[in-house]
C-alpha positions in Angstrom: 8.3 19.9 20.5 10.4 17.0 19.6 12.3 16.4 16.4 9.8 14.6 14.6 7.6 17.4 14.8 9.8 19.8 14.2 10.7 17.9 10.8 7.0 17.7 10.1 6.5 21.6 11.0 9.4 22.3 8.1 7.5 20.3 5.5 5.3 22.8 6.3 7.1 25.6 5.6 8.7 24.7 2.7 5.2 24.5 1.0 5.2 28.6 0.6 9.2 28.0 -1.4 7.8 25.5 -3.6 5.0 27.5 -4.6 7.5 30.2 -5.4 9.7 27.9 -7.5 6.4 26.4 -9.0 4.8 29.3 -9.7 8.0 30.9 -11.4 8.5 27.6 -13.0 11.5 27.7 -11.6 11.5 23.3 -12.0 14.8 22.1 -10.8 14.2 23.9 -7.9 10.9 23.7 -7.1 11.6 19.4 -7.5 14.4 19.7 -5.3 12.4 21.5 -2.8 9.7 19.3 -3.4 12.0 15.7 -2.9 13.5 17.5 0.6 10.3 18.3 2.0 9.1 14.6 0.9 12.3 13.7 3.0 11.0 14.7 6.0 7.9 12.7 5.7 10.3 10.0 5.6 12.7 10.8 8.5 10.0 12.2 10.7 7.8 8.9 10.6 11.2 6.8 11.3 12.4 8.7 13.8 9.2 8.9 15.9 9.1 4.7 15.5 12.2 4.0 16.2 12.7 6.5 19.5 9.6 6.3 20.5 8.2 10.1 20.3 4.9 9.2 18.4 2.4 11.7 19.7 -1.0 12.6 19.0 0.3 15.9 17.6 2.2 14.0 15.2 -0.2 11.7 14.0 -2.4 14.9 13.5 0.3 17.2 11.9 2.1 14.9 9.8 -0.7 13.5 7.2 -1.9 17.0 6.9 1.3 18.1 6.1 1.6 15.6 3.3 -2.0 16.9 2.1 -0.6 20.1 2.0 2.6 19.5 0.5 0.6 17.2 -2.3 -2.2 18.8 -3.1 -0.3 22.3 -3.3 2.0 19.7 -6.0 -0.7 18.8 -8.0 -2.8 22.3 -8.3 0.6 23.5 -10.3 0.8 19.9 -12.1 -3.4 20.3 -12.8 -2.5 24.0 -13.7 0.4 22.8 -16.2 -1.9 20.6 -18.0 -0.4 16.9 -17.0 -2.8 16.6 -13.9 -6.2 15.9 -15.0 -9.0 17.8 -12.7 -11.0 14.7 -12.1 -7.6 13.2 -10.9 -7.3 16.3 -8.1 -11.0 15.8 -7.5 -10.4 12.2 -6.7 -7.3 13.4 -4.4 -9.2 16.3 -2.4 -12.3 14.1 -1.6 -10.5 11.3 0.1 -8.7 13.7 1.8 -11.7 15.5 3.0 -13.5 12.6 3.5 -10.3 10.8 5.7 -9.9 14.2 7.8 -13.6 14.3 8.6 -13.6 10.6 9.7 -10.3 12.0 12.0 -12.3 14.9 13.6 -15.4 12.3 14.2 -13.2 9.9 16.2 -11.0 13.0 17.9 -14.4 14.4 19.0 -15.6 10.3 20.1 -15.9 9.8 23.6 -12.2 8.8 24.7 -11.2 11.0 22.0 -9.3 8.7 19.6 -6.3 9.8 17.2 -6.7 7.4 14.2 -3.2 7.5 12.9 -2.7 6.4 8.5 -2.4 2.9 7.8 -0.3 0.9 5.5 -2.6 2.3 2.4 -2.4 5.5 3.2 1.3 5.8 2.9 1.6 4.0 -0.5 -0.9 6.6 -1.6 1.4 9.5 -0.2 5.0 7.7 -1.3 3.3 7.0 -5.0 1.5 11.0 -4.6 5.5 12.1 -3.9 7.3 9.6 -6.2 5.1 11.4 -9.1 5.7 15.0 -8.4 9.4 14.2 -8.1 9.7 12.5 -11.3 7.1 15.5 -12.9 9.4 18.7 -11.9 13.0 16.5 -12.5 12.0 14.9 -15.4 10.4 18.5 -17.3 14.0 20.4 -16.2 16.4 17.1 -17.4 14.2 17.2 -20.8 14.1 20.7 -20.6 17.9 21.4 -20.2 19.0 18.4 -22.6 16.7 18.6 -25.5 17.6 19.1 -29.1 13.8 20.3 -29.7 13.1 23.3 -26.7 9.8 23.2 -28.2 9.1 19.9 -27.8 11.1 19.0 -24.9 8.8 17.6 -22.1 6.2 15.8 -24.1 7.4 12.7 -22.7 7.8 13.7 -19.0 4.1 15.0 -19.9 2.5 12.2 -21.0 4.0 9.8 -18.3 3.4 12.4 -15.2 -0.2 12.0 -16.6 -0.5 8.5 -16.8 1.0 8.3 -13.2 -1.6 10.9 -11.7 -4.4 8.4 -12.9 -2.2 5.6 -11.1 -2.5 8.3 -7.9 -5.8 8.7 -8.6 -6.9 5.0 -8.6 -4.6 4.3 -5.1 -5.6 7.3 -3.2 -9.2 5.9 -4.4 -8.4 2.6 -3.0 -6.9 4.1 0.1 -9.6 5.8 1.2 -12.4 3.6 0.6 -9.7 1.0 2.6 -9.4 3.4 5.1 -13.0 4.5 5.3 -14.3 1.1 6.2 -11.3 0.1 8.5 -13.1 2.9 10.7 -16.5 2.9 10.0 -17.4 2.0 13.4 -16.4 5.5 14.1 -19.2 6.6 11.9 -21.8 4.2 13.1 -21.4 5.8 16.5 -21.0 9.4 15.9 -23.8 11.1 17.2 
């Protein structure tokens, strides 16, 4: 296994420490666990490109990872009140929908590893850049309040406002995405 995919297989097991830190709402640390497994994404993707390990393995493990990693995000975001359950709706059917069109094409004669497009990765950098700012913007307005009951109303209302921003790109991603590989579709049998 090369280090890319080693990368991606720690994004993976970080999910189970977030969920501690999330569920615990434990927030400092359960963004900063959050924004190092996001880093791998990152460094993962770049190192594969640039040294030339991209393998099938990787183009499999590494947007599941970030479906894991995201949606496990925003079921404690949805659970917190500042993710709205259409939003998550929206999220989990594109990713259903996108991992279906995968295992079509996998299962294609020639068997065909449809790696994410351009779309796809705004969606997950915009899906990530949200969650970040969510968990370090309710422990900074947490810790520096004046009001402790009041304290994250404003990391609330703009974490919500950005989910329906994730919600109308992951929309837009996977409609993009469907279509780009529909002919995968029109010849499953």
């Amino acid at each position: 296994m090369n280090l890319p995919n080693k990368l991606t297989m720690l994004r993976v097991l970080l999910i189970p420490v977030f969920m501690v830190c999330a569920a615990n709402r434990w927030m400092l640390a359960a963004g900063i666990i959050f924004a190092a497994a996001s880093l791998t994404d990152y460094f993962d993707g770049h190192l594969a490109r640039k040294n030339n390990l991209v393998t099938d393995f990787g183009k499999f493990a590494d947007p599941l990872a970030d479906k894991l990693l995201t949606t496990t995000a925003f079921l404690y975001m949805l659970v917190d009140g500042v993710c709205d359950p259409v939003v998550l709706a929206i999220i989990l059917a594109r990713e259903f929908a996108v991992s279906g069109l995968r295992m079509v094409a996998a299962g294609a004669p020639g068997g065909k590893v449809i790696a994410a497009n351009l779309w796809g990765k705004v969606k997950t950098a915009l899906q990530m850049l949200t969650i970040c700012f969510y968990y370090f913007g309710y422990a900074a307005e947490a810790a520096f309040s004046a009001h402790p009951g009041r304290s994250v109303f404003a990391t609330q209302v703009i974490s919500y406002v950005l989910c329906w921003v994730v919600a109308a790109v992951t929309l837009i991603s996977g409609v993009k995405y469907l279509w780009d590989n529909r002919h995968f579709i029109n010849t499953a049998k």
